[in-house]
N, C-alpha and C positions, 0 to 999 in steps of 0.2 A: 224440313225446310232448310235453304241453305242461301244464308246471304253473303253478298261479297259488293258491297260499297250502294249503290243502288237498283242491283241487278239481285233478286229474291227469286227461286227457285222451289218449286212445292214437290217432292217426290212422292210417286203413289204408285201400289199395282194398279188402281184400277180408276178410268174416268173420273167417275163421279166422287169419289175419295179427293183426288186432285182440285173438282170443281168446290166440294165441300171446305176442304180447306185453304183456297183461296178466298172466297165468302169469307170466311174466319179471320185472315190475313187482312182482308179490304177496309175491315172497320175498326183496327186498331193501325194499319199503315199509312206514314207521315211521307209525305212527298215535296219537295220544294221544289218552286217552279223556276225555270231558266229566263228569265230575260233575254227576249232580241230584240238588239237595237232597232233592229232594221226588218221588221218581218214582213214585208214588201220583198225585200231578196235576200233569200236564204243563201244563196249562194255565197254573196260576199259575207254573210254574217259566218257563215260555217269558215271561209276563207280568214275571219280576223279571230278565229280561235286560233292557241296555240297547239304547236305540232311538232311529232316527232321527225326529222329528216329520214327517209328509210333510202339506201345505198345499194342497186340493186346487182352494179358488178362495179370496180375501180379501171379507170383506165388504163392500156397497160404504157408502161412505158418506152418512152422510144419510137412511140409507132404511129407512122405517119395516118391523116385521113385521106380519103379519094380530095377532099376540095379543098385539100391544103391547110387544116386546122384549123376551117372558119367554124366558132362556136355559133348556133343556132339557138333559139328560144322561144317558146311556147304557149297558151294557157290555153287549154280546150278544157269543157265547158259540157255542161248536158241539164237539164232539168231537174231538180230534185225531188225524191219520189221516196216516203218513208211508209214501210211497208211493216205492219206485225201480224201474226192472226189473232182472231177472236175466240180460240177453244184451245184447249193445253193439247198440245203434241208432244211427239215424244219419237227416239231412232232407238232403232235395239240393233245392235251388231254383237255375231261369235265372234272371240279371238280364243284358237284351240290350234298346240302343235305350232306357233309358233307362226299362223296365217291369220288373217280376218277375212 
């Protein structure tokens, strides 16, 4: 088992080992629940957590745009859809020689 804040992780060769030991996991694990304001719309609620800015290139300098350096702004929007499975999965990948 391998936990790391709220995210528990059960390793097994084999299915039912995995199923076994989350059974075992289930009835001594503490979970605390999040509060949404707003669970009507998850959107905005997801929207007034805090967040890391992520910086996906810098602009470069110097350099003009086609419309003259009118800044543009945005918010698009989509549905929100949270999705887990219901049975332990699992990826097995080779790394040999320096390929995967």
């Amino acid at each position: 088992m391998i936990r790391d804040g709220s995210l528990v992780i059960v390793l097994a060769e084999r299915e039912e080992q995995a199923v076994a030991a989350a059974e075992r996991l289930a009835g001594s694990a503490r979970w605390e629940p999040v509060a949404i304001d707003d669970a009507g719309d998850p959107d905005r609620w997801l929207r007034s957590r805090p967040a890391e800015p992520y910086v996906a290139a810098e602009p470069t300098a110097g350099v003009e745009t086609a419309d003259g350096g009118r800044r543009l702004s945005a918010t698009y929007t989509r549905p929100y859809h949270s999705h887990g499975p219901m049975a332990p999965s699992c990826a097995v990948a080779r790394f040999a020689d320096g390929r995967l």
